[in-house]
C-alpha angles and dihedrals in degrees: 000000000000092000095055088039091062098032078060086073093040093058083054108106098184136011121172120219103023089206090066088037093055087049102052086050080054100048090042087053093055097038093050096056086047088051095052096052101048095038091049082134115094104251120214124190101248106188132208125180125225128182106197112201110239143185091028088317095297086113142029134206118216119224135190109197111191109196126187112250136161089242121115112243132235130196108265117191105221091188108280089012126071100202123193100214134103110257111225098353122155117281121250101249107236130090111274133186116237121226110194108215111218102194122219121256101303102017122114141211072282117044092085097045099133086047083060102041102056082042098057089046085056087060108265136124113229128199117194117184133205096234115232114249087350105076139077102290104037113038090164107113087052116143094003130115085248095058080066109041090033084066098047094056097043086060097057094045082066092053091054091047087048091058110051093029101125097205095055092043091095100054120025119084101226084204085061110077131144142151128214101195120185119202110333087005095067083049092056084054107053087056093048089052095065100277118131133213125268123182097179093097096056104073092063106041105078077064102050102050129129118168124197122271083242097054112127084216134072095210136034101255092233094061095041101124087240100052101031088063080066100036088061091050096053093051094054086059096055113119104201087189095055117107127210101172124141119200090202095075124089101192147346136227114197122192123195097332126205131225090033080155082073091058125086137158091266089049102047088038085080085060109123106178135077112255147202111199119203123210113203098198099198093046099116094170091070102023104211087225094065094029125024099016084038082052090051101055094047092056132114105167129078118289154160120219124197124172119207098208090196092050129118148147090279092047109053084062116096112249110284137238115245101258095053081055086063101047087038105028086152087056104028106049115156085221097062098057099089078052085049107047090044101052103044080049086060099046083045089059103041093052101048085049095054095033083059096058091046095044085058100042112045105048109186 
């Protein structure tokens, strides 16, 4: 345990402030050899579904929650996703933080199911959401201003529904919040994390992109002709006085994000939460130089950064059924599910590890 527990560090490119860095390996040392010792039961992801009624019931929002329980799983098909988890199974009695999952444009409560599930054995809840009009289904609040802020507060709606849910009471620690968010996800945290809006870079990015010679697209997505009309919409809508920030969050993991172009150093200075930032090398929608490795440079509060040099858009999905194969076979490929497992296990290490240091550390 000790060996992944260190290459863990190792796989960390960048860390501000190497006294606050020195103290978290500390704390996760510490934490690990107490986890191992109260969670000596094997845990196992048990599942439940929830729809909330939303906007005055016109609407609802689908939720997958993942708990941790003693029962052995078995593979459930949930229509396009075959799951390994036990539906409706006893809790495991204890006191566990909840991380909330925001998928990526056209996930879905169930893309990122093997990101839930070995978050959930290493003694989280997890909570994974069907985005409104940004999902699989419904791709129909894409590049607006309302693809953004939907999700936001469809996220907070989560947190409200987190803390007043009678079947998770028992056993959630309301202190103990965190969101791993993936694409457009990541880009919901930040904001939720204290980070405000910025269109200013924008007019000037369709100008300034280069994409790499191995890039499986000819333009950036963001500058198609298609896509920039909206994009321009969507800037003019941007409030940079707006605040998103909820104080009920600890800390903040943010995969491949998306809009890095409405970021800037005066917009990520309000961010008020510790961070680890994820590159995703082959993503070539959201091209780290313009998004995760742009959001780096303009930041001034403490952060991690990793970079997964095999992942992509097709990879921070879970593995596919096969009759999603056959609707996304770009995304689907049978070929691409060892990628896959292993790198949603890595982004599930990484960020219990560094959710441990920051549950710990910054006590609200």
């Amino acid at each position: 345990m000790y060996k992944k527990f260190f290459n863990i560090y190792l796989n960390i490119i960048t860390t501000h402030h190497l006294h606050f860095f020195l103290y978290f390996f500390l704390l996760t040392l510490l934490e690990c050899i107490t986890y191992t010792t109260s969670h000596a039961a094997s845990i196992e992801p048990g599942i439940r579904l929830e729809s909330l009624c939303i906007e005055n019931n016109q609407t609802k929002l689908d939720l997958a929650i993942w708990y941790p329980t003693l029962q052995k799983p078995i593979q459930i098909n949930y229509g396009d996703w075959n799951i390994i988890a036990s539906h409706g199974a006893k809790p495991y009695p204890g006191k566990y933080p909840a991380i909330i999952l925001s998928h990526d444009s056209a996930g879905s409560r169930f893309s990122l199911h093997e990101l839930a599930t070995t978050l959930t054995q290493k003694g989280y809840i997890v909570v994974s959401v069907t985005h409104q009009g940004d999902n699989a289904d419904d791709m129909s609040l894409m590049f607006t201003i309302k693809q953004i802020t939907g999700r936001v507060h469809q996220l907070n709606i989560i947190i409200d529904f987190l803390m007043n849910d009678q079947e998770l009471f028992d056993i959630l620690d309301t202190q103990k919040i965190g969101i791993i968010g993936i694409g457009t996800g990541g880009t919901a945290a930040l904001l939720l994390g204290g980070a405000k809006l910025d269109p200013s870079a924008w007019w000037d990015y369709c100008n300034n992109i280069i994409l790499p010679s191995s890039s499986i697209i000819v333009n950036d997505a963001y500058c198609s002709s298609w896509v920039k009309p909206k994009m321009n919409i969507l800037a003019q809508q941007i409030d940079p006085q707006e605040t998103y920030n909820n104080p009920r969050i600890t800390a903040i993991v943010v995969v491949a994000p998306g809009f890095g172009m409405f970021f800037s150093k005066e917009s990520l200075a309000s961010l008020s939460r510790p961070i680890l930032l994820v590159e995703a090398t082959k993503d070539y929608i959201n091209p780290p130089k313009y998004h995760s490795q742009y959001i780096e440079k303009q930041l001034s509060t403490y952060y991690e950064m990793i970079v997964l040099s095999e992942a992509s858009t097709a990879t921070l999905i879970s593995p596919c059924s096969e009759s999603l194969e056959q609707v996304l076979p770009e995304m689907c490929s049978k070929e691409l599910d060892v990628t896959k497992q292993l790198i949603q296990k890595e982004i599930a290490n990484t960020s219990a590890a560094f959710f441990t240091r920051c549950f710990s550390l910054f006590k609200k």
